[in-house]
OpenMM code with the backbone's topology and positions (N, CA, C; nanometers):
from openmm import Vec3, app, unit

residues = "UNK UNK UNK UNK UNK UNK UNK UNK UNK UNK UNK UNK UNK UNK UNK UNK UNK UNK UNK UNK UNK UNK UNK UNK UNK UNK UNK UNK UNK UNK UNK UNK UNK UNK UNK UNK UNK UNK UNK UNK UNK UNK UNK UNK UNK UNK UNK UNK UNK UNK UNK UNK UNK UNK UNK UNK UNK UNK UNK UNK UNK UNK UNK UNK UNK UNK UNK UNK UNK UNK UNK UNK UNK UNK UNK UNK UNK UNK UNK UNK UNK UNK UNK UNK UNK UNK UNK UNK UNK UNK UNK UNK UNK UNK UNK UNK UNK UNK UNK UNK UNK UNK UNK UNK UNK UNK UNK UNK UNK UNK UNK UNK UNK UNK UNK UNK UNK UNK UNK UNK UNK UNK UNK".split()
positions = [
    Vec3(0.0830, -0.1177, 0.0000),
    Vec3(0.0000, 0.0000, 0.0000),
    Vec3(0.0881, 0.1250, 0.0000),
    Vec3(0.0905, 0.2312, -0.0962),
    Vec3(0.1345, 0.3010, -0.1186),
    Vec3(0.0815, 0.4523, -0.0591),
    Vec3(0.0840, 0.5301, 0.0560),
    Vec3(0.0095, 0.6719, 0.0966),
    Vec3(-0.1416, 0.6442, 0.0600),
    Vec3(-0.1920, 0.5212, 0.1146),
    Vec3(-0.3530, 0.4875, 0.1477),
    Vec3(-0.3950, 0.4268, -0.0011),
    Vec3(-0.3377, 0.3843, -0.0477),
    Vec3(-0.3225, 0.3750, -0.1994),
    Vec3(-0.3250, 0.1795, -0.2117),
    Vec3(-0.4299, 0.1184, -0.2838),
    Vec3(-0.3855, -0.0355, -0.2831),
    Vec3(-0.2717, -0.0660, -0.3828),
    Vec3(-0.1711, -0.1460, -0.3789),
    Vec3(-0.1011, -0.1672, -0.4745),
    Vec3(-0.1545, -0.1851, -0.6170),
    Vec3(-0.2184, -0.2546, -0.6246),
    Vec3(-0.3054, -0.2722, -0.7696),
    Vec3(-0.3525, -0.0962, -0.8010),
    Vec3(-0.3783, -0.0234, -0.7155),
    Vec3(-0.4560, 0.0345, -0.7820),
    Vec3(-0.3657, 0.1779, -0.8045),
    Vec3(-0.2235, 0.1873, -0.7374),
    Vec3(-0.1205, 0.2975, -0.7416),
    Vec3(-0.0631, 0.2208, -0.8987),
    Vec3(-0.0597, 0.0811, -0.9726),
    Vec3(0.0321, 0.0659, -1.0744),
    Vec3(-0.0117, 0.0886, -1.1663),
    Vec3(-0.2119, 0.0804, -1.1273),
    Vec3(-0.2916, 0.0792, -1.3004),
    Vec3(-0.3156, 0.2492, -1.3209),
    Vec3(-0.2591, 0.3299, -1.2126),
    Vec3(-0.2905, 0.4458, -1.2307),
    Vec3(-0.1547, 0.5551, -1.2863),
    Vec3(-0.0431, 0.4786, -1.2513),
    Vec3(0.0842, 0.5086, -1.3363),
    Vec3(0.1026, 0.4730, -1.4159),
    Vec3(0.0834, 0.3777, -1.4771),
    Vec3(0.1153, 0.2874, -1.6130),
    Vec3(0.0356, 0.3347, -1.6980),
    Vec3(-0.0737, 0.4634, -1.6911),
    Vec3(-0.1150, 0.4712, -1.7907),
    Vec3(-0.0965, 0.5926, -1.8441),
    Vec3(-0.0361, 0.6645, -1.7106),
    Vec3(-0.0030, 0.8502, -1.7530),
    Vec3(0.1047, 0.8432, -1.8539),
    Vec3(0.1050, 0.9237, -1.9399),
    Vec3(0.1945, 0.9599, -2.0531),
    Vec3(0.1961, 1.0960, -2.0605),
    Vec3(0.3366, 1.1416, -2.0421),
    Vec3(0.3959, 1.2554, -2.0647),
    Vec3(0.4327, 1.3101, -2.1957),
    Vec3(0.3867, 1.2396, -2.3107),
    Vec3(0.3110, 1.3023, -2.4292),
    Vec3(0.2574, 1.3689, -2.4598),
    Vec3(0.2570, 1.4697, -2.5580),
    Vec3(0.1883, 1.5880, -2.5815),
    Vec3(0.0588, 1.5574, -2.6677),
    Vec3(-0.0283, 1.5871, -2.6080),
    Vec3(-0.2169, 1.5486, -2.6763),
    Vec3(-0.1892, 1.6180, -2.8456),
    Vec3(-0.2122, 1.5212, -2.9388),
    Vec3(-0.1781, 1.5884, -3.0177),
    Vec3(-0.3511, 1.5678, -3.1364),
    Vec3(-0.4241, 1.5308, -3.0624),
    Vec3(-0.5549, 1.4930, -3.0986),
    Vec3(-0.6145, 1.6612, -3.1523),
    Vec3(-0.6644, 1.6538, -3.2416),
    Vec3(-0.7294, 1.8167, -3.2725),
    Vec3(-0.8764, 1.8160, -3.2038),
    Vec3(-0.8455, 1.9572, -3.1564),
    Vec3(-0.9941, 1.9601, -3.0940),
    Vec3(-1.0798, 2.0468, -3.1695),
    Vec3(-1.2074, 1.9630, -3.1143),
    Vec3(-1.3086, 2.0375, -3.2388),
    Vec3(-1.3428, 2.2311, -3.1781),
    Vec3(-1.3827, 2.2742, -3.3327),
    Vec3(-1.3632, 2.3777, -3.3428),
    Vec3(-1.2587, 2.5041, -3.3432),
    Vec3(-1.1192, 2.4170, -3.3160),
    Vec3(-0.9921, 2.4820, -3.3783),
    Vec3(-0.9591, 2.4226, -3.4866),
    Vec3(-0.9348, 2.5596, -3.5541),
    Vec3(-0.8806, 2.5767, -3.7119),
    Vec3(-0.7565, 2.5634, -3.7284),
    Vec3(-0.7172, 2.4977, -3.8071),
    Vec3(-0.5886, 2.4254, -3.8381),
    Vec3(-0.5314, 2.5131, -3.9603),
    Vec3(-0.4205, 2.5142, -3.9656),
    Vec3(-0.3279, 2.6243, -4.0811),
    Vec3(-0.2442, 2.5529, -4.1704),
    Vec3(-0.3518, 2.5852, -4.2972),
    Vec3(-0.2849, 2.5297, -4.3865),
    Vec3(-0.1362, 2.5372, -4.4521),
    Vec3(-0.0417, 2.4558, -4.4349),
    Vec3(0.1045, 2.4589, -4.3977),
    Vec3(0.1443, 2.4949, -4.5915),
    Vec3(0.0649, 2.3924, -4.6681),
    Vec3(0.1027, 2.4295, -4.7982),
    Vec3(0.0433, 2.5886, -4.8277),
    Vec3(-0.0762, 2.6021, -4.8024),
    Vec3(-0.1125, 2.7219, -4.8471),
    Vec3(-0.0267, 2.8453, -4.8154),
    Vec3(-0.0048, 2.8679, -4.7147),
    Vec3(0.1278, 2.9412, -4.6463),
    Vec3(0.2718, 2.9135, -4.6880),
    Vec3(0.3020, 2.8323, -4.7612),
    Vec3(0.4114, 2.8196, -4.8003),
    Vec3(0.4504, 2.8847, -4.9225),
    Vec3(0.3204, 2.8597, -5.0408),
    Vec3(0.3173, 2.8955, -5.1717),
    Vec3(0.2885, 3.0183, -5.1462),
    Vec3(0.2412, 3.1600, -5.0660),
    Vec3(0.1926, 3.2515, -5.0115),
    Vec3(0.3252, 3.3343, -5.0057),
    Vec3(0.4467, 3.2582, -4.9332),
    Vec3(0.5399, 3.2587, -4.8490),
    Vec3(0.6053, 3.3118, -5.0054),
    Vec3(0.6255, 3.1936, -5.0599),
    Vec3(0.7112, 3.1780, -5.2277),
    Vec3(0.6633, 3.3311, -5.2604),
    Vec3(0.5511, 3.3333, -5.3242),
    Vec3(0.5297, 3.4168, -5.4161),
    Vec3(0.5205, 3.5372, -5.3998),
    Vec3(0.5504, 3.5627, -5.2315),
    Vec3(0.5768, 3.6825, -5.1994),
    Vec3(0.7347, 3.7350, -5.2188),
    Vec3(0.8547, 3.5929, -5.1979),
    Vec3(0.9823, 3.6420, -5.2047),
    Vec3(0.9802, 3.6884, -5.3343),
    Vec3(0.9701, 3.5827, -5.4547),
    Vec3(0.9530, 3.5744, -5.5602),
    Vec3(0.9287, 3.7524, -5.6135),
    Vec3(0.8041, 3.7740, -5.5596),
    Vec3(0.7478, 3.9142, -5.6049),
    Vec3(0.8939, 4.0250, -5.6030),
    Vec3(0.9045, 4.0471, -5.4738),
    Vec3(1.0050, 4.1081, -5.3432),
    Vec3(1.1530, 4.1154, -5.4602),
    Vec3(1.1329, 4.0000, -5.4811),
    Vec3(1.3096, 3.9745, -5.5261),
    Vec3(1.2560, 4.0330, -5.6618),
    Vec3(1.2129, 4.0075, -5.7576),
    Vec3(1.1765, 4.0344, -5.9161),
    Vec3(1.1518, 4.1719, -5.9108),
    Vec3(1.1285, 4.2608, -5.8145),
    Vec3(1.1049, 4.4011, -5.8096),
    Vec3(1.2362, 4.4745, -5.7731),
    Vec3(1.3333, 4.4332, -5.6763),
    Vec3(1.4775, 4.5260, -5.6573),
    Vec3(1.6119, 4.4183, -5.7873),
    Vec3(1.5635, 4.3229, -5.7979),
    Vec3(1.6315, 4.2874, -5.9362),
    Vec3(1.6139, 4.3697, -6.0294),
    Vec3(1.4949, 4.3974, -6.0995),
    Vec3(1.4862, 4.4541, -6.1969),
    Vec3(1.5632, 4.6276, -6.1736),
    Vec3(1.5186, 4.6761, -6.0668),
    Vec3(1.5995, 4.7603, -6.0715),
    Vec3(1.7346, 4.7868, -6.0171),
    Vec3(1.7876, 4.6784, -5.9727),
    Vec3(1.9380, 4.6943, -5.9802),
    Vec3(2.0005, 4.6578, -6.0769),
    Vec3(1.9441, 4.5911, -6.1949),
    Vec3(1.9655, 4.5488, -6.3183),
    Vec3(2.0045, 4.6786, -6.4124),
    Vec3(1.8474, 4.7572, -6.3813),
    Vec3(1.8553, 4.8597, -6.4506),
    Vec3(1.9727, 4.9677, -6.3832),
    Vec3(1.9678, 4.9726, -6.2648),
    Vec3(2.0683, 5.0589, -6.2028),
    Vec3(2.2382, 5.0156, -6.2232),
    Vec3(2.2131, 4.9318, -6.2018),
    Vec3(2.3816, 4.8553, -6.2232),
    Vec3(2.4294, 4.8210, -6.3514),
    Vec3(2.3442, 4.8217, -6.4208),
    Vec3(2.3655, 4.7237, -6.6113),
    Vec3(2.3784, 4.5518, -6.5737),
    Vec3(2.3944, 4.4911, -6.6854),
    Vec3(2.4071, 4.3686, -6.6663),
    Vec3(2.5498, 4.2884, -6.6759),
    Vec3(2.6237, 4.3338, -6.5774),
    Vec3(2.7810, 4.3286, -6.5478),
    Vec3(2.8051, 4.2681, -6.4432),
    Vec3(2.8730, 4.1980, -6.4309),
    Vec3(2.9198, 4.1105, -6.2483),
    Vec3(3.0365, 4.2272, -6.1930),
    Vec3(2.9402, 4.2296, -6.1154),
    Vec3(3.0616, 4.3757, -6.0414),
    Vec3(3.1748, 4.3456, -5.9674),
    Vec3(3.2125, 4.1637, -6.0119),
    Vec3(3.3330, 4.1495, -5.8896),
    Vec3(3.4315, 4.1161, -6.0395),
    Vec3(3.3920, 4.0447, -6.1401),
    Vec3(3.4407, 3.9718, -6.2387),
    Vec3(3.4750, 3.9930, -6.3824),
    Vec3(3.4004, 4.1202, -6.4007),
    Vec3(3.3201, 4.1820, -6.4841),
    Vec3(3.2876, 4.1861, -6.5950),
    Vec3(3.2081, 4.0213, -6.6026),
    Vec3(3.1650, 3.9417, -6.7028),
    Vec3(3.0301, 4.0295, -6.7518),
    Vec3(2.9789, 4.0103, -6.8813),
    Vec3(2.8931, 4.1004, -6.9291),
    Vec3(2.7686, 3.9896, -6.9904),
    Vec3(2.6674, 4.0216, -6.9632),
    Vec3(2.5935, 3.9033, -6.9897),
    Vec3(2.4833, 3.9993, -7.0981),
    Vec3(2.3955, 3.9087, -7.1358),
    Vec3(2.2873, 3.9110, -7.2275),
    Vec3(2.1579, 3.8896, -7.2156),
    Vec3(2.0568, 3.8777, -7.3129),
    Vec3(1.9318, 3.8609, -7.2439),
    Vec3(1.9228, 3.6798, -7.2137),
    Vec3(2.0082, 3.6282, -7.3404),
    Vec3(2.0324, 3.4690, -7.3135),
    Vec3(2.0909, 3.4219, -7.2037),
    Vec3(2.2137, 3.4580, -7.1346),
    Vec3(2.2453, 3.4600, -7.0187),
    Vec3(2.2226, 3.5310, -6.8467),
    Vec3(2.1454, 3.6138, -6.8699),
    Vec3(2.0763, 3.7398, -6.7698),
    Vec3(2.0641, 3.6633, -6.6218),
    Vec3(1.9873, 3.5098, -6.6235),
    Vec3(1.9705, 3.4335, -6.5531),
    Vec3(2.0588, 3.4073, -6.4702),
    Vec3(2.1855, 3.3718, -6.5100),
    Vec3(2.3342, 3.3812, -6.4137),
    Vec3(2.3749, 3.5232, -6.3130),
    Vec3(2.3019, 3.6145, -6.3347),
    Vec3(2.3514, 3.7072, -6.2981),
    Vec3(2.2553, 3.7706, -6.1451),
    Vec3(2.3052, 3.7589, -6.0240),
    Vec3(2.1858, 3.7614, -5.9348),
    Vec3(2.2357, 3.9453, -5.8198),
    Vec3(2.1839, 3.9255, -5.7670),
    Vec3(2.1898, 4.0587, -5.6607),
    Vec3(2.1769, 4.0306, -5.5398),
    Vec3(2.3095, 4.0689, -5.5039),
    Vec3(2.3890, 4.0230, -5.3813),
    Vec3(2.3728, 4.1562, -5.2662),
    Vec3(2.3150, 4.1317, -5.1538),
    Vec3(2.2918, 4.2217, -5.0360),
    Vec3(2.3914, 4.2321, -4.9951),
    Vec3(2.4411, 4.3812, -4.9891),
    Vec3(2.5587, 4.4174, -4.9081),
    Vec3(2.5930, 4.3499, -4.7860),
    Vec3(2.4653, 4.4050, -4.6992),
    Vec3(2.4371, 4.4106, -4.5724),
    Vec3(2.3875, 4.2677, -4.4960),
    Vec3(2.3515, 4.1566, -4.5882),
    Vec3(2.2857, 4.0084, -4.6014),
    Vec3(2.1778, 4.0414, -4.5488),
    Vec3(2.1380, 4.1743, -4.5596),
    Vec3(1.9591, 4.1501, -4.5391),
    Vec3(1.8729, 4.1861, -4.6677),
    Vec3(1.8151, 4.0913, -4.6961),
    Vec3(1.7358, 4.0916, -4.7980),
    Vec3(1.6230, 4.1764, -4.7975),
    Vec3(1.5818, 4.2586, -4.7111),
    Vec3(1.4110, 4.3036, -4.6791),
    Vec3(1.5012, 4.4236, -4.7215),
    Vec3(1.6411, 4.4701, -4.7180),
    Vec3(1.6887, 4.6234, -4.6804),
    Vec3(1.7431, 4.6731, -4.8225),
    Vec3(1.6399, 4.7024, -4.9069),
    Vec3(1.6118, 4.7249, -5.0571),
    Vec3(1.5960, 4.8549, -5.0631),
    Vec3(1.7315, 4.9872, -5.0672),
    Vec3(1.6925, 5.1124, -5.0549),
    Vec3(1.6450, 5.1703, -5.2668),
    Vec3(1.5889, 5.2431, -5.2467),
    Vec3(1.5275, 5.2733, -5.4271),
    Vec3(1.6427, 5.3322, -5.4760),
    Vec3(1.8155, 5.3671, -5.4310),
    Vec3(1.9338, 5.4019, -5.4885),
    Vec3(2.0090, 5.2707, -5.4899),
    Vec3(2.0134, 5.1830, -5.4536),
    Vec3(2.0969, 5.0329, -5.4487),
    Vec3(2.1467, 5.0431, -5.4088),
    Vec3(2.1813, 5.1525, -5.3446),
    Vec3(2.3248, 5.1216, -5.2356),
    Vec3(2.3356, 4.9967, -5.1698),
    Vec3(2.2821, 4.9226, -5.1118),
    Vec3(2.3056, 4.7573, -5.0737),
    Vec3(2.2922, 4.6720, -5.1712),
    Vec3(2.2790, 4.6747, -5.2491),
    Vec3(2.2684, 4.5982, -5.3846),
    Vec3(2.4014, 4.5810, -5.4782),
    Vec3(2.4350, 4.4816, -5.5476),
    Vec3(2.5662, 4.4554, -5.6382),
    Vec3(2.5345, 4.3688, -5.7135),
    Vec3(2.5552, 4.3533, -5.8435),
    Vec3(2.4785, 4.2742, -5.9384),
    Vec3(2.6235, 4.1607, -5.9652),
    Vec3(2.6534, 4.0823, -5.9209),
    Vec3(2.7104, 3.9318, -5.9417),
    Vec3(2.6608, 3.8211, -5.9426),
    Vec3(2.7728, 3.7239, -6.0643),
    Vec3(2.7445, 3.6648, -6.1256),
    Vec3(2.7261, 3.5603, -6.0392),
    Vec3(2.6738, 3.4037, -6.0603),
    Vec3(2.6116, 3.3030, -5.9760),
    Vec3(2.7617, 3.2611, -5.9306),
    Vec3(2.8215, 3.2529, -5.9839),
    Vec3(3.0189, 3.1810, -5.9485),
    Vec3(3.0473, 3.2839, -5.8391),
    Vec3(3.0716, 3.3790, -5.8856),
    Vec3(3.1299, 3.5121, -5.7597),
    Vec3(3.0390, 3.5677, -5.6863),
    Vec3(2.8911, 3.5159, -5.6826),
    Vec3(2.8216, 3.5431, -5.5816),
    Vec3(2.8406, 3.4302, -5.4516),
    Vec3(2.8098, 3.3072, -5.5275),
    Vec3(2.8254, 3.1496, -5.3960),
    Vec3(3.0196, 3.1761, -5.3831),
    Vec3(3.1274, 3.2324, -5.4600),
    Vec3(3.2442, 3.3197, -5.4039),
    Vec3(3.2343, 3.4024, -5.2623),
    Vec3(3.1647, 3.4898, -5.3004),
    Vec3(3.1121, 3.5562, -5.1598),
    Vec3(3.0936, 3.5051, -5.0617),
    Vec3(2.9556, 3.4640, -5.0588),
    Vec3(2.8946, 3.3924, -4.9415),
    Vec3(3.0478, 3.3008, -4.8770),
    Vec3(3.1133, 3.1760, -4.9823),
    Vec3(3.1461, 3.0649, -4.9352),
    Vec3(3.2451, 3.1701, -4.8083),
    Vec3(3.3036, 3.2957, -4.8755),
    Vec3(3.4046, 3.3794, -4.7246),
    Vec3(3.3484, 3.3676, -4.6658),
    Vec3(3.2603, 3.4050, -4.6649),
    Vec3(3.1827, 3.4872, -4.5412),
    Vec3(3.1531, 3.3515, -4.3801),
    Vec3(3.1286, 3.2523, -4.5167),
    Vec3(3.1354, 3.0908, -4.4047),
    Vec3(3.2590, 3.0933, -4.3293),
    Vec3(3.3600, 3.1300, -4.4453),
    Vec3(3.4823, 3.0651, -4.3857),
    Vec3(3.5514, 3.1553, -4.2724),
    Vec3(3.5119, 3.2708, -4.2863),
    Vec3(3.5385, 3.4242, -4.2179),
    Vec3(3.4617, 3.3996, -4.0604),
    Vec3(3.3753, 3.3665, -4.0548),
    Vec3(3.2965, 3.3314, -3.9455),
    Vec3(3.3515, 3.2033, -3.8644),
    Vec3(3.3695, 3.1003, -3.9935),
    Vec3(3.4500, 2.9565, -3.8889),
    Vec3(3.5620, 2.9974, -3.8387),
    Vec3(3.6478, 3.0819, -3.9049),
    Vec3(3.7909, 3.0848, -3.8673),
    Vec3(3.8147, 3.1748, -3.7507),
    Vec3(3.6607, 3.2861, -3.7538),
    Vec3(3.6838, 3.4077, -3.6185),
    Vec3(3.6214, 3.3046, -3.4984),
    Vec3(3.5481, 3.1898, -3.5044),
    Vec3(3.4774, 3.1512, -3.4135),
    Vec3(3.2989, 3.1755, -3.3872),
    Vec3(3.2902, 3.2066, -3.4874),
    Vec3(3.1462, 3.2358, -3.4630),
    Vec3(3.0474, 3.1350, -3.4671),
    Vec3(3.0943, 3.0349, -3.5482),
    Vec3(3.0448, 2.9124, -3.6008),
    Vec3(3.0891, 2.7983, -3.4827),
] * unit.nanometer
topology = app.Topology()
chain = topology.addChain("A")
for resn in residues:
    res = topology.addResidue(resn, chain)
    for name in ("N", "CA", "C"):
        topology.addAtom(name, app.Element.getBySymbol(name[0]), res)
């Protein structure tokens, strides 16, 4: 006997608690559609990005500003816009955070910036 408790009846009453999280939906909560929000998600970067591209395109020409390979309307695709600052939302209407490089000397960039961080310790 366990604190007034019969043995039988302290084991069938532990053995069944589970410290599991109830993951049963309860009625009348609305559930969020994970795809719908995702494609939402897309087509907003998508938008976002196709709007300070175009005009750092137009602002910059179509030149890799580290390499200064010159591309075309056939090649244009290689050529992406690299955030000074690595924040993408911080899109001023002069480009100053903006640099139009090519897909090679852009993943160039970034790969420092990995290695700049492992080697100071940040990583």
């Amino acid at each position: 006997m366990v604190a007034g408790v019969a043995h039988d009846e302290y084991n069938a009453h532990t053995m069944t608690r589970s410290f599991r999280p109830n993951l049963r939906r309860r009625p009348g909560k609305s559930t969020v559609n994970v795809e719908a929000l995702a494609r939402e998600a897309r087509a907003a970067a998508v938008a976002r990005q196709q709007g300070y591209r175009a005009r750092s395109l137009e602002l910059h020409g179509w030149i890799c500003a580290k390499c200064a390979r010159e591309f075309d309307a056939a090649t244009l695709h290689l050529l992406t816009v690299h955030h000074r600052d690595g924040n993408h939302d911080n899109n001023p209407p002069d480009g100053s955070n903006w640099e139009n490089l090519c897909v090679y000397c852009h993943d160039d960039e970034h790969s420092r910036e990995q290695l700049a961080d492992y080697l100071s310790g940040k990583n």
